[in-house]
C-alpha positions as CSV (number, residue, x, y, z in Angstrom):
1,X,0.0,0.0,0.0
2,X,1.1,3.4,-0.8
3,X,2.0,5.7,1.8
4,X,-0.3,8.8,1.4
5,X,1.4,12.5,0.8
6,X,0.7,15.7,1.3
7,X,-0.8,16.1,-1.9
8,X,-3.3,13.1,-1.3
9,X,-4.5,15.2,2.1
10,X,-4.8,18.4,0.2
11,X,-7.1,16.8,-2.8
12,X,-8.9,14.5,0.0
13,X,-9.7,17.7,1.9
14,X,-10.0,19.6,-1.3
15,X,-7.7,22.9,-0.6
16,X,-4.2,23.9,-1.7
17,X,-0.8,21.7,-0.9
18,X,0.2,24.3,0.8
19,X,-3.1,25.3,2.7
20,X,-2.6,21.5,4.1
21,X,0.8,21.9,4.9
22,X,0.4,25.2,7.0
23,X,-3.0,23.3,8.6
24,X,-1.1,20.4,9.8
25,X,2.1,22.3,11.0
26,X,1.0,23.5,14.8
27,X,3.4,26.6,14.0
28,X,1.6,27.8,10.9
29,X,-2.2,26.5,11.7
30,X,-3.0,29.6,13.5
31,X,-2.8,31.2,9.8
32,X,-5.8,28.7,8.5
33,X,-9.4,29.2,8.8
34,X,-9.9,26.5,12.0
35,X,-12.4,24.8,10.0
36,X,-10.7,24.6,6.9
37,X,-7.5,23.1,9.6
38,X,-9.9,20.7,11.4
39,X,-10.7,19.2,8.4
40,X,-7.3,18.7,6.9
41,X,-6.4,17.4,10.2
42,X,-9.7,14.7,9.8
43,X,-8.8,13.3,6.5
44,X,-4.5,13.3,7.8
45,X,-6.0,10.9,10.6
46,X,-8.3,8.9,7.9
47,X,-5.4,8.3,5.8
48,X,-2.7,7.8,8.1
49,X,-0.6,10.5,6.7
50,X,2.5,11.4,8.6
51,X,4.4,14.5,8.0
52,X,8.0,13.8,6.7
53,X,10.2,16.3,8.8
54,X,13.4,16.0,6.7
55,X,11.5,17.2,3.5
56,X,10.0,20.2,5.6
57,X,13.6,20.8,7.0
58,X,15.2,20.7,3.4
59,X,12.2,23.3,2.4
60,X,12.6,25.3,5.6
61,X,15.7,25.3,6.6
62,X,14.7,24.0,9.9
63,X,14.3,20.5,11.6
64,X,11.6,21.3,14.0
65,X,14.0,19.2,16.5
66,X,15.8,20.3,19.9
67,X,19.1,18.7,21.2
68,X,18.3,17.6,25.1
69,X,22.0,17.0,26.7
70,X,21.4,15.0,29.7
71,X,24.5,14.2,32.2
72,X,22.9,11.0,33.4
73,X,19.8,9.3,32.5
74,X,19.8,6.9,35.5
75,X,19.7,10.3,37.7
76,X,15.8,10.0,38.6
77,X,16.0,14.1,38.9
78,X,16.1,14.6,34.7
79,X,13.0,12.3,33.5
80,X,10.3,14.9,35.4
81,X,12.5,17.9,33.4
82,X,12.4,16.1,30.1
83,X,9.1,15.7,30.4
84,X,8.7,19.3,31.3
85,X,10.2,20.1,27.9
86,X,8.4,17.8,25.8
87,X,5.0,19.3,27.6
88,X,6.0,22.5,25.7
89,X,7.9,21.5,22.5
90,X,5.1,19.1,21.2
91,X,2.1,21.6,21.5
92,X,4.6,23.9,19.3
93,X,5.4,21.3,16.9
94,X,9.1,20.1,17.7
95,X,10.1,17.1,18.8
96,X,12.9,16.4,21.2
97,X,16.3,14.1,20.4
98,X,18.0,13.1,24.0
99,X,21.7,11.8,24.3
100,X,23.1,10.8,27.5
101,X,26.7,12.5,27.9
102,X,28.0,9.8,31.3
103,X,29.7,13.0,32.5
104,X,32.7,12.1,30.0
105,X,33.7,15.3,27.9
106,X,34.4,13.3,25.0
107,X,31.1,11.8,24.7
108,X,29.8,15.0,25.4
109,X,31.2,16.6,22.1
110,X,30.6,13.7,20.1
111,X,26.5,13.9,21.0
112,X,26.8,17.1,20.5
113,X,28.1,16.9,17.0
114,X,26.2,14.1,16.2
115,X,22.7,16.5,17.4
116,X,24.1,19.5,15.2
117,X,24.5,16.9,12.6
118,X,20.9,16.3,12.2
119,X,20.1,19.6,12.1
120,X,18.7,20.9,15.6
121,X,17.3,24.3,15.9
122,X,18.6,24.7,19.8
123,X,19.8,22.9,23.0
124,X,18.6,22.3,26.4
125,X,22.1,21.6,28.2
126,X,22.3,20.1,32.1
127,X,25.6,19.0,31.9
128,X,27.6,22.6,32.5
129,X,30.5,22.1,34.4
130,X,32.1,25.4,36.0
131,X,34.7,25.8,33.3
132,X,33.1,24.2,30.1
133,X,35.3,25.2,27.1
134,X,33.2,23.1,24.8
135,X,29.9,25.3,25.6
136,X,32.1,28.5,25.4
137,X,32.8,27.3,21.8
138,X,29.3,26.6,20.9
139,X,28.2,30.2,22.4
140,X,31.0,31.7,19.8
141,X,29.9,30.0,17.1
142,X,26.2,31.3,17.7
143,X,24.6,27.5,18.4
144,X,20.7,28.5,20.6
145,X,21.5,26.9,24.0
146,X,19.4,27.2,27.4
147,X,21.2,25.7,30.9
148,X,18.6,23.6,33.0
149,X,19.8,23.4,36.5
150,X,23.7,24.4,36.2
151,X,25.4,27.3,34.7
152,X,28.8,27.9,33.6
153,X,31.0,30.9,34.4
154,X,31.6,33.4,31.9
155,X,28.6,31.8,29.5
156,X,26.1,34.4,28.3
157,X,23.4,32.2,27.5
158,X,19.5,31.9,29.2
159,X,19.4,29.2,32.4
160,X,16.8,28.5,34.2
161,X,18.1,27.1,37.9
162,X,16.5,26.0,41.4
163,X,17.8,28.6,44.3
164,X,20.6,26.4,45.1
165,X,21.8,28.5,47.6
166,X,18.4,29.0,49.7
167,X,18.0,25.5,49.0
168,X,20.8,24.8,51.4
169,X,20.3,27.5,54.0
170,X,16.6,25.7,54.7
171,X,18.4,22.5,55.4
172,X,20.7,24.1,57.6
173,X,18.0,25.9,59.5
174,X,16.0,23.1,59.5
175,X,18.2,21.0,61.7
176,X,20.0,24.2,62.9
177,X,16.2,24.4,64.8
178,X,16.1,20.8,66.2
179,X,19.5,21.7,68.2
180,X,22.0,20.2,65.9
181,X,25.5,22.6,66.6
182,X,28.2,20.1,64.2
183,X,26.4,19.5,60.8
184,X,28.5,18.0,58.1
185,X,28.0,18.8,54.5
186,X,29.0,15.5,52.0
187,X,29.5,18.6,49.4
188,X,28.9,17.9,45.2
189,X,31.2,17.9,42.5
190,X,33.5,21.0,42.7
191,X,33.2,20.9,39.3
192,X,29.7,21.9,38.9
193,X,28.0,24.9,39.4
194,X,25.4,23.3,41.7
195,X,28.7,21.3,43.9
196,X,29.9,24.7,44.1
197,X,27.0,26.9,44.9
198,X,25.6,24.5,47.5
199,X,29.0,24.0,49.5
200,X,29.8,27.7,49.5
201,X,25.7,28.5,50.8
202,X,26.5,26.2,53.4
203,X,29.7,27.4,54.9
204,X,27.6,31.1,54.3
205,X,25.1,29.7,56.4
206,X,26.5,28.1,59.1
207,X,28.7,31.4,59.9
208,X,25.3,33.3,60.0
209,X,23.7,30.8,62.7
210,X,26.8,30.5,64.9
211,X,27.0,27.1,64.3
212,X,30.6,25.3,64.7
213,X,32.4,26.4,61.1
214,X,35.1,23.3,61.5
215,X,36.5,23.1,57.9
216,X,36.7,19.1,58.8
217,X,33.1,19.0,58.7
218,X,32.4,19.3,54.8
219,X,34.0,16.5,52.0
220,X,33.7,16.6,48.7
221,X,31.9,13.5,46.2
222,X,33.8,12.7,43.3
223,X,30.5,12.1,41.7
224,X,26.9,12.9,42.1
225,X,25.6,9.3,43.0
226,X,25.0,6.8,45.9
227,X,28.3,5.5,45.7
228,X,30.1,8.3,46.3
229,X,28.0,9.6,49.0
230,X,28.6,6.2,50.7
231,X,32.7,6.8,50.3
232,X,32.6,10.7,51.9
233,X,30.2,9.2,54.8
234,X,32.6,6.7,55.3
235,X,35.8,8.9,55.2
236,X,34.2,11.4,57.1
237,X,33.4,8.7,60.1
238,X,36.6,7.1,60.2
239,X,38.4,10.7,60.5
240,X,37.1,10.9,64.2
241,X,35.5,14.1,64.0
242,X,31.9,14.5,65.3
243,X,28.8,15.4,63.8
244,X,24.9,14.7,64.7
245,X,24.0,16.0,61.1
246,X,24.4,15.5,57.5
247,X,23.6,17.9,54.8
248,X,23.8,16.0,51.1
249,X,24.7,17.8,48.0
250,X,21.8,15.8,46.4
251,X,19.1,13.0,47.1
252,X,21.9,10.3,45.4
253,X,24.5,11.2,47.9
254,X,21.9,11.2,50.9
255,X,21.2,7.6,49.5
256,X,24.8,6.8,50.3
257,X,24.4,7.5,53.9
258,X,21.6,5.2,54.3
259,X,24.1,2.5,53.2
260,X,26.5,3.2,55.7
261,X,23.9,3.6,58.5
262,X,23.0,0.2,57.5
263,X,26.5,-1.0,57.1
264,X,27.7,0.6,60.8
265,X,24.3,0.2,62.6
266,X,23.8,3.5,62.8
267,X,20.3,4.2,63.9
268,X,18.7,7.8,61.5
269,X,17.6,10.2,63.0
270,X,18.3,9.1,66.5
271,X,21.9,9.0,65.8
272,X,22.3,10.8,63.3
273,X,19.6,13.1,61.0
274,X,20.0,13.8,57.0
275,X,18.6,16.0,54.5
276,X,19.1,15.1,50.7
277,X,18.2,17.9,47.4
278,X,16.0,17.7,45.1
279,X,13.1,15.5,46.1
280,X,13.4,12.5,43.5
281,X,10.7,10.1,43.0
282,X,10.2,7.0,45.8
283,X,12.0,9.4,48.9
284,X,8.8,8.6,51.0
285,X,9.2,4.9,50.7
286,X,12.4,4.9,52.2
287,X,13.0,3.8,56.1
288,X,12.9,6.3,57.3
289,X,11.6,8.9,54.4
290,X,14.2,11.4,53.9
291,X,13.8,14.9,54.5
292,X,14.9,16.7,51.8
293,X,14.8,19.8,49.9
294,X,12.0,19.5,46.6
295,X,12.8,21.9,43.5
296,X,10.0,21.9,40.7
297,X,11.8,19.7,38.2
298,X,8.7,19.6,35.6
299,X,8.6,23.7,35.6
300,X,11.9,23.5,35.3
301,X,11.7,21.8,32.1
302,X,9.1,23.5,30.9
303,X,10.5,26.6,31.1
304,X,13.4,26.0,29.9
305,X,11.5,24.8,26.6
306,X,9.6,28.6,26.8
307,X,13.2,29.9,26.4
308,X,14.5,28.1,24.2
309,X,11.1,28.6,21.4
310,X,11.4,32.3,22.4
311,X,15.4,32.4,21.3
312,X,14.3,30.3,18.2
313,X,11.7,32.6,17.2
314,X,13.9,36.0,18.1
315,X,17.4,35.2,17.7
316,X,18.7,38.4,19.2
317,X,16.8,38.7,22.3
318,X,19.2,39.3,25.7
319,X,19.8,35.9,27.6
320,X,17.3,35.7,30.7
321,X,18.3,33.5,33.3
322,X,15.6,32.5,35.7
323,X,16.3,31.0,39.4
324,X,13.4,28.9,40.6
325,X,11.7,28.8,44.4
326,X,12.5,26.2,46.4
327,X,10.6,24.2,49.3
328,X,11.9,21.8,52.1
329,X,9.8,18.8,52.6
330,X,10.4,17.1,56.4
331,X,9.7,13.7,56.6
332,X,11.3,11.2,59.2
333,X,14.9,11.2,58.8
334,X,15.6,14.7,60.9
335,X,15.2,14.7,64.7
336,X,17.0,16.6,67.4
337,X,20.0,15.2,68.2
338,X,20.3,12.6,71.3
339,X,21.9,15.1,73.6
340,X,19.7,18.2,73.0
């Protein structure tokens, strides 16, 4: 059976080729008479007619497709936030193509070549490190980017970001108001704007409260998983100092310290309370449901897709950066400590 074309939908409906094609493309419908587009969009359904993006791109000069450049895909924080974008870029007709970068530099150019390969109009980026020569090459070379939840230094381009930094200060208050004094930070990546932002907010913060500042008390993950949260618990432990409290630099790295609880029979939050970031899915389900601070990944995507279709549609426009509200949810693993 022959697949239908364009033409076939335009004689079936009985207007213009190119009346059909502005009908069935959600950027250019609003310029059809609705009944003349709901009808074109009848007979497309009855005839199984799919529109062929490469011939539109080769007509256009555009692909109708966004890059989404994703760190980590097993990371349950960036599923919500691609579904935020795809809330917004399918309603506006463009569809998104994700690659998954492992943190590795290298991988992260060649996905990135491989997107601009096939064309993409723009890129939602969430892997920014603090220094990211490759992004400061694509800003030169005038490639459409938005940042979702890091930002580079010295990048002009639009972000949108969770309040890291009052993130962090609610965590600290939080158990700063139960009676904890010595609260250790297992800190993220000081590679990453969010590793860096959230360890320097909690130092910040601690100062303002008159809590004990001991340099000892904060350690760095090589990575932002459960592993490595396991690793700077561990380390920090078997270095002797003391602590009733943990701040994590995300919900992975909290997820670490649940294995060494379980691992040193350490009993949360009577011996010890944590907070994670970012609220991932399934938090309440564990024993005991961490407390932890929730950003709004699915407004995060989608308005990161806004910016992006607003740079698409005006090039020149000044970058806008955008820093989202937070909110701490408490559950069970905070308490006062034993000897307040």
């Amino acid at each position: 059976m022959q697949t239908p074309t364009l033409r076939d939908v335009a004689h079936a409906a009985g207007v213009h080729p190119a009346t059909a094609s502005r009908a069935l493309n959600p950027s250019t419908r609003a310029l059809v008479n609705a009944d003349t587009a709901r009808r074109v969009i009848k007979v497309a359904e009855s005839l199984g007619y799919r529109p062929n993006p490469i011939a539109r791109g080769l007509k256009t000069s555009k692909s109708g497709s966004v890059g989404l450049v994703i760190p980590d895909l097993t990371n349950p924080l960036f599923p919500p936030i691609v579904r935020g974008i795809e809330d917004v870029l399918e309603p506006a007709g463009y569809s998104g193509l994700i690659v998954n970068t492992d943190n590795d530099p290298d991988r992260e150019q060649a996905q990135i070549e491989s997107l601009r390969s096939r064309q993409v109009e723009g890129l939602i980026v969430a892997t920014a490190l603090v220094h990211h020569p490759l992004l400061e090459q694509l800003r030169r070379e005038g490639v459409l980017m938005v940042m979702v939840n890091r930002r580079p230094d010295g990048i002009d381009v639009p972000s949108i970001t969770p309040d890291d930094a009052a993130g962090i200060q609610m965590a600290v208050q939080h158990l700063a108001g139960l009676g904890h004094r010595r609260i250790a930070h297992l800190a993220g990546p000081p590679n990453t704007s969010t590793g860096v932002v959230r360890a320097r907010s909690f130092r910040s913060t601690v100062r303002d409260l008159g809590l004990d500042d001991d340099p000892a008390l904060v350690t760095t993950c090589r990575y932002w998983s459960e592993d490595s949260g396991a690793e700077a618990l561990r380390e920090l432990l078997d270095s002797g100092v003391e602590f009733t409290a943990v701040v994590a630099g995300n919900d992975l790295i909290a997820l670490g310290c649940y294995d060494v609880f379980a691992e040193r029979g350490i009993d949360c939050p009577r011996t010890m309370s944590v907070v994670g970031f970012n609220d991932i899915p399934f938090l309440d389900k564990l024993r005991p449901p961490l407390t932890t601070v929730a950003i709004p990944h699915q407004q995060i995507g989608t308005e990161a897709a806004r910016l992006l279709l607003d740079g698409i549609a005006e090039p020149n426009r000044p970058a806008r950066s955008v820093l989202l509200p937070l909110t701490l949810v408490v559950r069970g693993s905070t308490a006062p400590p034993r000897d307040a």
